[in-house]
C-alpha positions as CSV (number, residue, x, y, z in Angstrom):
1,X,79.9,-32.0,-49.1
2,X,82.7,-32.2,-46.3
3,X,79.4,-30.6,-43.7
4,X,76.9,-33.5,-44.5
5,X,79.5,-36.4,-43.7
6,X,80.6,-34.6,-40.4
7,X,76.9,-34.0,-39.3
8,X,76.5,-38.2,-40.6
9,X,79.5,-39.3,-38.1
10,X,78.6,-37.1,-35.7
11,X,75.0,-38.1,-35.9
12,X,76.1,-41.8,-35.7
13,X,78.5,-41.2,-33.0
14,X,75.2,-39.8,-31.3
15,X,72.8,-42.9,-32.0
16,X,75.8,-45.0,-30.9
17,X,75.7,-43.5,-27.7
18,X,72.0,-43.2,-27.3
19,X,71.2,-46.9,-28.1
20,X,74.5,-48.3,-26.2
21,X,72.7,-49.0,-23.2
22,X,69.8,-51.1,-24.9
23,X,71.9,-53.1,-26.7
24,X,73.7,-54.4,-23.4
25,X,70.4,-54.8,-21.4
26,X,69.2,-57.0,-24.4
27,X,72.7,-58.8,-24.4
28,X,73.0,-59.2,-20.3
29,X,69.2,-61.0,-21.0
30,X,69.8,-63.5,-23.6
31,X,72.8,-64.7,-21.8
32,X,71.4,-66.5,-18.6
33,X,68.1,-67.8,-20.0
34,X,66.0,-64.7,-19.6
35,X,67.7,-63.5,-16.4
36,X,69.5,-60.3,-16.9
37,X,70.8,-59.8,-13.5
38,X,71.3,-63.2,-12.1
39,X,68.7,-64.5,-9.2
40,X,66.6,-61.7,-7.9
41,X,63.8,-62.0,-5.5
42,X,59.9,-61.1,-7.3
43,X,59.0,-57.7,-6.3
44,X,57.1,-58.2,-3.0
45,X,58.3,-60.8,-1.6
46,X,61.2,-59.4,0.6
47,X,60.1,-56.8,3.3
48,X,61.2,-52.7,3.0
49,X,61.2,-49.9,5.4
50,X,59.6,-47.8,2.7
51,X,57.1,-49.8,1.9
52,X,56.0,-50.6,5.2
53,X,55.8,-46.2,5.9
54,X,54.1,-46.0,2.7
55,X,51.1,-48.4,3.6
56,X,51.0,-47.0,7.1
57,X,50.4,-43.6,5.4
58,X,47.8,-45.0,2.9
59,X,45.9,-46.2,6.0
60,X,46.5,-43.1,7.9
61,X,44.7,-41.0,5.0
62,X,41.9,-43.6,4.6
63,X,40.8,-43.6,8.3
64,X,41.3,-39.7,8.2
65,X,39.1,-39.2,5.0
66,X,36.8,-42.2,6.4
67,X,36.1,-40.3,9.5
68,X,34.6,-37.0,8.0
C-alpha cells in the first residue's frame, strides 16, 4: 500500500510541474484585460532582418523556378 501512495505523490508532484506553466500563462492573461504580456506590437507591423532575407529568398526561388 506504502508503493501506490508514493507513485500518487510522485505522480502529483509530476502533473504539478507539467501543468505549472499553463496555469501562470492563463493567470498573466486574465490580469490586464486579455493582455498577457503588456502592449505588444501585432505581428507584422514592426520591420525584421529575418523577415526581410526570408522574402528576398522566396522571390529568389520564384524567379529561379519561373525561368525554367
Amino acid at each position: 500500500m506504502g508503493g501506490i501512495i508514493e507513485l500518487l505523490v510522485i505522480m502529483l508532484i509530476i502533473a504539478t510541474a507539467a501543468f505549472a506553466p499553463l496555469a501562470y500563462f492563463i493567470y498573466k492573461y486574465t490580469q490586464k484585460n486579455g493582455q498577457p504580456f503588456g502592449e505588444t506590437e501585432p505581428h507584422g507591423d514592426s520591420p525584421s532582418l529575418v523577415n526581410d532575407i526570408a522574402e528576398s529568398a522566396i522571390h529568389f526561388v520564384k524567379s529561379k523556378l519561373g525561368k525554367k
